[in-house]
C-alpha positions as CSV (number, residue, x, y, z in Angstrom):
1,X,0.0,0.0,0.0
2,X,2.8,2.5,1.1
3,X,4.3,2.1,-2.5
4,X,1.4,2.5,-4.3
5,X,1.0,6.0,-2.5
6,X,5.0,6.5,-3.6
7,X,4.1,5.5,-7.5
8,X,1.5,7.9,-7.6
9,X,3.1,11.0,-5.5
10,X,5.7,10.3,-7.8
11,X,3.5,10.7,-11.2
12,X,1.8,13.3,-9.7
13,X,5.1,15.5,-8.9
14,X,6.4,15.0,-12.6
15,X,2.6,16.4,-13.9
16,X,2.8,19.0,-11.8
17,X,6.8,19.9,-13.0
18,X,6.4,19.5,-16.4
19,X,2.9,22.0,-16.2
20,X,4.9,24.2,-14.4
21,X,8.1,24.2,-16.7
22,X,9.4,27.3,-18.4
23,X,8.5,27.8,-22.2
24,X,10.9,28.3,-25.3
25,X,10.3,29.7,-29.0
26,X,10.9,27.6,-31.6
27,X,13.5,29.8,-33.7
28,X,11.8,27.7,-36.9
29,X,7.6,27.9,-36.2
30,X,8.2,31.1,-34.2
31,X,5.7,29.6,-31.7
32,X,6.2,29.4,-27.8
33,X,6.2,25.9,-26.2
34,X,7.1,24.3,-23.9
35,X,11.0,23.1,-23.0
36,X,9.8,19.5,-22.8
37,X,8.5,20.0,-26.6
38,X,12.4,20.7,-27.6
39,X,14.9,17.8,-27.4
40,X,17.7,19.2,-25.1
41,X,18.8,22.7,-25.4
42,X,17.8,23.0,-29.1
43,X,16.0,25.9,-29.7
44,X,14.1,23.9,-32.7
45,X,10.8,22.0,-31.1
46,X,10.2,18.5,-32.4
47,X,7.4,18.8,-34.3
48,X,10.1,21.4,-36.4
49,X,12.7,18.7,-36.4
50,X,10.6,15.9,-37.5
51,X,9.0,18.3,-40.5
52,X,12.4,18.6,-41.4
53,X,13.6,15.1,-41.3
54,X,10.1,14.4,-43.0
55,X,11.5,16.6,-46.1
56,X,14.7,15.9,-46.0
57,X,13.7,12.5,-46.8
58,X,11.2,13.6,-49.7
59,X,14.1,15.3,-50.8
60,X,16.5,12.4,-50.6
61,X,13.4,10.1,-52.6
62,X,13.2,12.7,-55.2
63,X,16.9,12.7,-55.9
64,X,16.3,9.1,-56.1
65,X,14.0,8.9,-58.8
66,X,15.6,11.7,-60.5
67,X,19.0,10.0,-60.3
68,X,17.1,6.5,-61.6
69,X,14.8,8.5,-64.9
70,X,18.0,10.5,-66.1
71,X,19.9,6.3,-65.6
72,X,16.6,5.2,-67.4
73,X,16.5,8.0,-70.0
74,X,20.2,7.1,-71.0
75,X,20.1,3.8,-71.0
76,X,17.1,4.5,-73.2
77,X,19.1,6.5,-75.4
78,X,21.8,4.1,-75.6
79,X,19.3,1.5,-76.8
80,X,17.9,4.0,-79.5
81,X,21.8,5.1,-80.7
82,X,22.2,0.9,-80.7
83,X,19.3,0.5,-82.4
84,X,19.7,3.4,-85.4
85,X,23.5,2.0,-85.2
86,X,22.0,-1.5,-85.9
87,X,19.8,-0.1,-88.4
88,X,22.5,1.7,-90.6
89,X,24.6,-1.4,-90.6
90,X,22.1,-3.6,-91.2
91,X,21.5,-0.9,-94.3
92,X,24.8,-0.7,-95.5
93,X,24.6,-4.3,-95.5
94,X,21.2,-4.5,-97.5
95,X,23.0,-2.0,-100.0
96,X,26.1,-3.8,-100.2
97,X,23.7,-7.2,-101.2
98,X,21.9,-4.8,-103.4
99,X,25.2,-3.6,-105.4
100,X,26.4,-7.1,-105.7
101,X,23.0,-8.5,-107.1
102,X,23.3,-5.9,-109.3
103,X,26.7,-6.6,-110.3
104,X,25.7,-10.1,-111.0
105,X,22.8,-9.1,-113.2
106,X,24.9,-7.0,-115.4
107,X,28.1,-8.3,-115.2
108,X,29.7,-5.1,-113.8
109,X,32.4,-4.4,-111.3
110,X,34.4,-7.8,-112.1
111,X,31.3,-10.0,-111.9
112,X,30.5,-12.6,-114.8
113,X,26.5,-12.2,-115.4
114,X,24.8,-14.5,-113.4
115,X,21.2,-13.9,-112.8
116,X,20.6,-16.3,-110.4
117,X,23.2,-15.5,-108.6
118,X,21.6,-11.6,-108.7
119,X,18.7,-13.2,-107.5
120,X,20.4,-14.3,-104.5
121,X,21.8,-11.2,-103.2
122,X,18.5,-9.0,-104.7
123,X,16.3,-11.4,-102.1
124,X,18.8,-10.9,-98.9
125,X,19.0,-7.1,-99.7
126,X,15.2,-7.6,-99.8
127,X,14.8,-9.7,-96.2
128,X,16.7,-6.6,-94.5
129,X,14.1,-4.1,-96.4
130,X,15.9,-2.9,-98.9
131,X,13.1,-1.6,-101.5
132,X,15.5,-1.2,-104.8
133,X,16.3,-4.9,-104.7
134,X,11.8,-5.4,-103.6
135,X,11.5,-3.8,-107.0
136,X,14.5,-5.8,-108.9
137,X,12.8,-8.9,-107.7
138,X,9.3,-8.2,-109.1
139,X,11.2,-7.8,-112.4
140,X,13.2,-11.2,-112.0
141,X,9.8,-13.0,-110.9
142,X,7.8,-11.4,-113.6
143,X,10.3,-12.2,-116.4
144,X,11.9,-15.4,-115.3
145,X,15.4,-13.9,-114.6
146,X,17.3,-16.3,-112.6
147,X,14.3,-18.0,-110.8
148,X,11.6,-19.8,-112.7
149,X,8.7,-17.4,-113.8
150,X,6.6,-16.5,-111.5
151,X,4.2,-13.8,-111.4
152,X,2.5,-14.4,-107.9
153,X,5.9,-13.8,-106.3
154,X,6.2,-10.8,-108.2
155,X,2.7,-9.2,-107.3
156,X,4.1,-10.4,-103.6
157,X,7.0,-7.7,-103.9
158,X,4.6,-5.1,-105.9
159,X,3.0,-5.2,-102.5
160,X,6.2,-5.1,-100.0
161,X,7.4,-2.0,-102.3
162,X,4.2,-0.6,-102.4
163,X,3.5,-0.4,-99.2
164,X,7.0,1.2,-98.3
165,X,5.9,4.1,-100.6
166,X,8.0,3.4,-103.8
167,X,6.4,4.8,-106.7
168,X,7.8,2.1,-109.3
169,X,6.4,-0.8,-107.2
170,X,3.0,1.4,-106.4
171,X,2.9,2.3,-110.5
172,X,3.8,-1.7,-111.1
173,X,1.1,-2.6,-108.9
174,X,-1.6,-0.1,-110.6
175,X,-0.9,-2.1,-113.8
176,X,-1.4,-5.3,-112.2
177,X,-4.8,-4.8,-110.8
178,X,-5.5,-3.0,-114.2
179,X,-5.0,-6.1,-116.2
180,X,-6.0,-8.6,-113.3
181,X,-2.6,-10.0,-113.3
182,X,-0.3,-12.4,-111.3
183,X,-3.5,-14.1,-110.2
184,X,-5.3,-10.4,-108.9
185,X,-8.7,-9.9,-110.0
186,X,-8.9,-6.9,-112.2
187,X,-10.0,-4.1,-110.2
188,X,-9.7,-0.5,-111.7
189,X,-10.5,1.5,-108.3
190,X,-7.8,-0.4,-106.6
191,X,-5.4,0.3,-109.9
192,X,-6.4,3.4,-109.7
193,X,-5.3,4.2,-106.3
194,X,-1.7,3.0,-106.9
195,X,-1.6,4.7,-109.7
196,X,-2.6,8.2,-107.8
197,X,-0.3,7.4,-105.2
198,X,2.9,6.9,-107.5
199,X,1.5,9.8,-109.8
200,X,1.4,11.9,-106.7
201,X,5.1,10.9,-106.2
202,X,6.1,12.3,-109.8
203,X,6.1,8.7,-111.7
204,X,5.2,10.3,-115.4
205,X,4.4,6.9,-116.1
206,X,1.7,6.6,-113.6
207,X,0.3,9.9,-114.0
208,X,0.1,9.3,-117.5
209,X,-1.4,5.8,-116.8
210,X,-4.1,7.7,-114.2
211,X,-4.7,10.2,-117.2
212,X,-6.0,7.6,-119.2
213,X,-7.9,6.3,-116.1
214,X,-10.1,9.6,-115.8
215,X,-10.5,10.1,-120.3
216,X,-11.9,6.8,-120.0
217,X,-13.7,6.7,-116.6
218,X,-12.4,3.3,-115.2
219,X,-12.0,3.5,-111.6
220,X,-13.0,7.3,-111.3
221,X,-15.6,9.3,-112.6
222,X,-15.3,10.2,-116.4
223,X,-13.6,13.5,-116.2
224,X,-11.7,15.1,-119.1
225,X,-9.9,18.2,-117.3
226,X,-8.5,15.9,-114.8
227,X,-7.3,13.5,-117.4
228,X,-5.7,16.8,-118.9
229,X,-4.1,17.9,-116.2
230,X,-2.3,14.4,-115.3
231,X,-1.5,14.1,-119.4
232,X,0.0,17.7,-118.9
233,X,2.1,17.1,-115.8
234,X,3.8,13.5,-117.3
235,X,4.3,15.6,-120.7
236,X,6.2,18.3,-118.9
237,X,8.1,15.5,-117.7
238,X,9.0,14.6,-121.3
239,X,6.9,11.1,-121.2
240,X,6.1,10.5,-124.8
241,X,2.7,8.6,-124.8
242,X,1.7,11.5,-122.1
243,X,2.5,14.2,-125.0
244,X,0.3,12.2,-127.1
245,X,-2.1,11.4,-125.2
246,X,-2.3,15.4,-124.5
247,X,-1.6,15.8,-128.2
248,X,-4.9,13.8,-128.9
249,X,-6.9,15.8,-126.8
250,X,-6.4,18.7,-128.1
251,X,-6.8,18.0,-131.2
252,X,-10.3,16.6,-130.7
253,X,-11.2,19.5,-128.5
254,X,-11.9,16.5,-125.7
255,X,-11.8,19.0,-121.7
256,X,-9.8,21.7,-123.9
257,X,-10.4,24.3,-126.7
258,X,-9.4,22.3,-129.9
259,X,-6.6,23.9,-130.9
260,X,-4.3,22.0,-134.1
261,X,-1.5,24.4,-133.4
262,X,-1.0,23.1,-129.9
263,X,-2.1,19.4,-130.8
264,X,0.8,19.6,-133.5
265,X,3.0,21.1,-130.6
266,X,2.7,18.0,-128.3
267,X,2.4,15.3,-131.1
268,X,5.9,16.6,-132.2
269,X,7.5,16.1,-129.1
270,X,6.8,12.8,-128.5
271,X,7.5,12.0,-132.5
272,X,10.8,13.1,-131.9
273,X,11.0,10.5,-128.9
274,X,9.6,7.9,-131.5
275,X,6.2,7.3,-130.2
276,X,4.9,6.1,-133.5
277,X,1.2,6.8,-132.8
278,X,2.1,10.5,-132.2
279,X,4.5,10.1,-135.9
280,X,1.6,9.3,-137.7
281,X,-0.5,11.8,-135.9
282,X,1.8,14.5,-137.1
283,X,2.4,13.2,-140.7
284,X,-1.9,13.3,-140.7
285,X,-1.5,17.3,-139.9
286,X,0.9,17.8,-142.5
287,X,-0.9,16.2,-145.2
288,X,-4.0,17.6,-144.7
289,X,-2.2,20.9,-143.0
290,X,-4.1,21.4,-139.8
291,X,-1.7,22.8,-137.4
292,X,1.0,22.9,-139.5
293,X,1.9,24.2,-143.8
294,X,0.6,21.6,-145.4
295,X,3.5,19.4,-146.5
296,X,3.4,15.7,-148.0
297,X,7.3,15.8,-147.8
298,X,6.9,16.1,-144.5
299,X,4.0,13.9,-144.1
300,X,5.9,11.3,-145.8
301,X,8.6,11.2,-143.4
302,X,6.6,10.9,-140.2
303,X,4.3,8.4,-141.5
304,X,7.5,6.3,-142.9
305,X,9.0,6.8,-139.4
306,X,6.1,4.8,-137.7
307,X,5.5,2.6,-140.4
308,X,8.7,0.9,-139.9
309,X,8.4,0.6,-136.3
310,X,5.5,-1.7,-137.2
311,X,2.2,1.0,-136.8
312,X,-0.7,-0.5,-139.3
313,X,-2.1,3.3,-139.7
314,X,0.6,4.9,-140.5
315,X,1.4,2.3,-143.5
316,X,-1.7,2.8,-145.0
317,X,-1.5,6.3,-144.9
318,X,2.4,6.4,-146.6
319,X,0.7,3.8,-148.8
320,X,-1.6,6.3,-149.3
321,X,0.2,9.3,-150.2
322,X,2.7,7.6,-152.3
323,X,0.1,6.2,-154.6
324,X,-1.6,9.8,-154.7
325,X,0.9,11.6,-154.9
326,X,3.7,9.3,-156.9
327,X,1.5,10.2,-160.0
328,X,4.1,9.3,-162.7
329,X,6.7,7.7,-160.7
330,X,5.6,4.0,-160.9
331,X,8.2,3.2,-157.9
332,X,7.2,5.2,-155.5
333,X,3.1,4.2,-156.7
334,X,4.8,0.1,-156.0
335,X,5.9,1.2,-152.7
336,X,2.5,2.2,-152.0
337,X,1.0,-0.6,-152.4
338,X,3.5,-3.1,-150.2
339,X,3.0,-0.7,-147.7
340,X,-0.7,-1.2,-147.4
341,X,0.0,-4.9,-147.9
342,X,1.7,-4.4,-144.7
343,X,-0.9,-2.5,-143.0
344,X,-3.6,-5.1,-144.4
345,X,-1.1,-8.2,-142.8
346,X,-0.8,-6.6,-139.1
347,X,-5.3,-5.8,-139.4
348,X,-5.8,-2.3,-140.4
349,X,-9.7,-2.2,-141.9
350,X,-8.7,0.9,-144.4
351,X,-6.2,-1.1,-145.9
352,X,-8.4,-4.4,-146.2
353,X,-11.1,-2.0,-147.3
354,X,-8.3,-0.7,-150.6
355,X,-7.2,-4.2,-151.3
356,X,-10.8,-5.6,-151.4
357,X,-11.4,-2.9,-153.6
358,X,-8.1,-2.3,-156.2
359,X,-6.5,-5.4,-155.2
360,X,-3.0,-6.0,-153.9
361,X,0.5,-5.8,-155.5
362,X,1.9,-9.0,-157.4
363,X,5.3,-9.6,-157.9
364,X,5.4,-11.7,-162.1
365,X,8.8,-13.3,-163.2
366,X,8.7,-13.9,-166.7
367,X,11.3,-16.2,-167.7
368,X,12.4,-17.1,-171.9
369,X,14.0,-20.4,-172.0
370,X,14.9,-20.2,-168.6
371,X,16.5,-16.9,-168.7
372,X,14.8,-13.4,-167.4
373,X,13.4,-11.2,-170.0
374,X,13.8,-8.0,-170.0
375,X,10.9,-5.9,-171.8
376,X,8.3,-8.5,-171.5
377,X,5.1,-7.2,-171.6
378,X,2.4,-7.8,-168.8
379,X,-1.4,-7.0,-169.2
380,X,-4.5,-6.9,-166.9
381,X,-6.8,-8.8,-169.5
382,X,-10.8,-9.9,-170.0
383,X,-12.1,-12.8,-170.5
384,X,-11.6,-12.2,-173.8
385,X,-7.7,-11.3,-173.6
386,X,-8.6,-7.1,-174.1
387,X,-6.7,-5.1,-172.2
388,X,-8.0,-3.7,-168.9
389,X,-6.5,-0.8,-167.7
390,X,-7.4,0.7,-164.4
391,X,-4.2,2.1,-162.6
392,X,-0.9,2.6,-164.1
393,X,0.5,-0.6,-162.7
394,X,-2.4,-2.8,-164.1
395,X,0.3,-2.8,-167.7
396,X,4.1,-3.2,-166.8
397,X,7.4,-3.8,-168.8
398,X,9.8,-6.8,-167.2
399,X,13.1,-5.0,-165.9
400,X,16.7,-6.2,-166.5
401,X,15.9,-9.3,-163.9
402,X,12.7,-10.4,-165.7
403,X,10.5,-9.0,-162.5
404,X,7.8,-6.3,-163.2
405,X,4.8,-5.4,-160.7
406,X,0.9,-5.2,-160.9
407,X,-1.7,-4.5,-158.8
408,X,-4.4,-7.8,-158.8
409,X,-7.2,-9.4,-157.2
410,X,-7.7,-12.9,-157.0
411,X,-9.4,-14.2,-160.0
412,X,-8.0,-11.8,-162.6
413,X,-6.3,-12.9,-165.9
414,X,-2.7,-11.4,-166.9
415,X,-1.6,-11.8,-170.2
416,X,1.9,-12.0,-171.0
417,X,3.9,-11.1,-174.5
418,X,6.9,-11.2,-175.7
419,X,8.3,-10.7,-179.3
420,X,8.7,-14.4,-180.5
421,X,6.9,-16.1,-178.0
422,X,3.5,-17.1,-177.5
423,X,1.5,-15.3,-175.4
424,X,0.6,-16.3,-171.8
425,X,-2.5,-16.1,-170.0
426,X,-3.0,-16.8,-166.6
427,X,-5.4,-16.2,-163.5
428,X,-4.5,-14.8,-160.2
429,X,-4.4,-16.8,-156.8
430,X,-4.4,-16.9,-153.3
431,X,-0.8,-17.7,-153.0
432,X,0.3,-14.8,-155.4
433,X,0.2,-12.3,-153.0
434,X,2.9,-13.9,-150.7
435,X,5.3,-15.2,-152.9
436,X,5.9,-14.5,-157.3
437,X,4.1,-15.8,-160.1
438,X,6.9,-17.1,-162.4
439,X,5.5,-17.1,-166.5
440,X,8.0,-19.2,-168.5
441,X,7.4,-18.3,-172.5
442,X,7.5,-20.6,-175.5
């Protein structure tokens, strides 16, 4: 009992100091507490101090994360400088595949041609993304270079390109949906998005290709002045069926004024690159002078420019011109007509039209024992052996190899003379209009 009386004097006596102890001021709050609130003779009270420890350790956290994002951010940019350093090597080494394929495909640089070795190098560059051998591949796939034809696999990197933006493989891929190709179903709205995208790129070819896509509304909506201004932009560009095409509209009058002075302007330009639609196109304005002096010269040229390159039009029309205009030069009048042989043989209807008409040019031999004769005389006949005489060549003379020319239709007579000799009659063929009809005199 006595010590539980001492316990509690005891708590009582420390209440009683402590509520009687003197006060300090806290030299941080400013505030007057009491000394029991300060930890020894500090002049800072706890609740101060532990504020301060309280920041001092946000302080410490934040210089903790701050030191770990500016360790995160440059370990972050050490990756991205490995990565780019990766990615430039790993070009480098795409272009070096590249160079070599190409090397192998032309036999350049030391190499002995070897497509299928090209091929090789052309489809590594290709794994590491390199879109110059994408585009070289589509060519070896579509044309059997060094691999075995295939024009799937080639559609397959017409896609890959494509999609990486290259114009050749976007313009390649326009064509292949145009013409349903490499098994794609023909779709012009999907050719004709490639095409806009490579046109918008600057591909003359495409924009040229998307020209023709709006004159004859496949894919877009029918629309002259746009087809114009894609002509226009591939014809600055100097891309011949472009100047034609533009050439050809203006000459119609077809989302422009017609105007022949500016048709002529464009159809020259791409003559002179040896379009041959756009050389017969100019030799027309010549001969009948729209656009141009009128000059069969002239005329003459362009259309015997094209006509050798193959064109069926433009061998009719020199076949044309040199019959009506080689009035009195039988040579020139014989060259007329093979020329619209020509054009007849390759499906022009004009020229079918003349030959059903006046017939087509026949080569005779005439031969006196066994020996040419020069001067033989060869007639178009009647039934009745009279002369007929419808064009100049329908009488020749044999020349010094015993050959003269007429035109003939299949089913007419010839009648063939010579001083001393009987003369010979004979009807036309099939077969004498590819090969000659020999006469041998008695």
């Amino acid at each position: 009992m006595k010590q539980l009386i001492f316990l509690l004097t005891l708590v009582f006596s420390v209440q009683l100091a402590v509520a009687q102890a003197p006060t300090r001021r806290c030299h941080v709050c400013q505030s007057f507490k009491k000394a029991t609130e300060f930890s020894g003779e500090s002049y800072t009270c706890k609740a101060c101090v532990q504020k301060a420890a309280e920041k001092k350790r946000e302080k410490e956290v934040a210089e903790r994360k701050r030191k770990a994002a500016e360790a995160e951010k440059q370990r972050q940019q050490q990756l991205e400088r490995g990565r780019i350093e990766q990615e430039r090597q790993q070009r480098e080494e795409a272009e070096r595949s590249y160079q070599l394929g190409e090397d192998y495909f032309h036999g350049h640089n030391g190499k002995k041609q070897n497509h299928s070795e090209a091929v090789k190098h052309y489809q590594k560059a290709a794994n590491m993304g390199n879109v110059d051998a994408m585009v070289r591949l589509i060519d070896c796939y579509e044309e059997g270079y060094g691999v075995e034809k295939n024009e799937a696999m080639g559609v397959l990197y017409e896609k890959k390109a494509a999609a990486l933006g290259n114009a050749k493989a976007q313009r390649y891929l326009g064509n292949t949906y145009t013409n349903g190709y490499g098994g794609e179903t023909q779709d012009y709205g999907e050719a004709a998005k490639w095409y806009r995208k490579a046109a918008e790129q600057g591909d003359p070819s495409a924009q040229n290709s998307l020209g023709l896509m709006y004159y004859d509304g496949e894919g877009v909506t029918k629309d002259y002045a746009e087809a114009e201004k894609w002509f226009h932009k591939a014809a600055e560009q100097g891309h011949p069926k472009a100047q034609y095409n533009l050439g050809y509209m203006y000459s119609n009058g077809n989302g422009v004024s017609k105007d022949y002075g500016e048709a002529a302007k464009w159809y020259r330009k791409a003559a002179e690159q040896g379009d041959p639609s756009a050389q017969n196109s100019l030799g027309l304005m010549y001969y009948d002078g729209e656009g141009v002096t009128k000059d069969y010269a002239e005329a003459e040229k362009w259309f015997h420019k094209a006509a050798e390159q193959g064109h069926p039009s433009a061998q009719y029309n020199l076949g044309i011109s040199y019959i009506e205009n080689g009035s009195g030069i039988p040579e020139k009048q014989k060259r007329g007509f093979q020329w619209i042989q020509k054009a007849a043989d390759l499906g022009s209807e004009g020229a079918k039209k003349f030959i059903e008409k006046y017939g087509y040019l026949v080569e005779i031999c005439v031969f006196a024992d066994n020996e040419p004769v020069i001067g033989a005389s060869v007639f178009l006949v009647d039934s009745d052996g009279k002369s007929i005489r419808q064009y100049e060549f329908q009488s020749a003379i044999s020349n010094m190899d015993g050959k003269c020319s007429l035109v003939l239709k299949k089913g007419d007579r010839i009648a063939v003379a010579y001083v001393g000799y009987k003369t010979l009659y004979m009807t036309i063929g099939d077969d004498a209009k590819n090969s000659p009809i020999n006469c041998y005199l008695q």
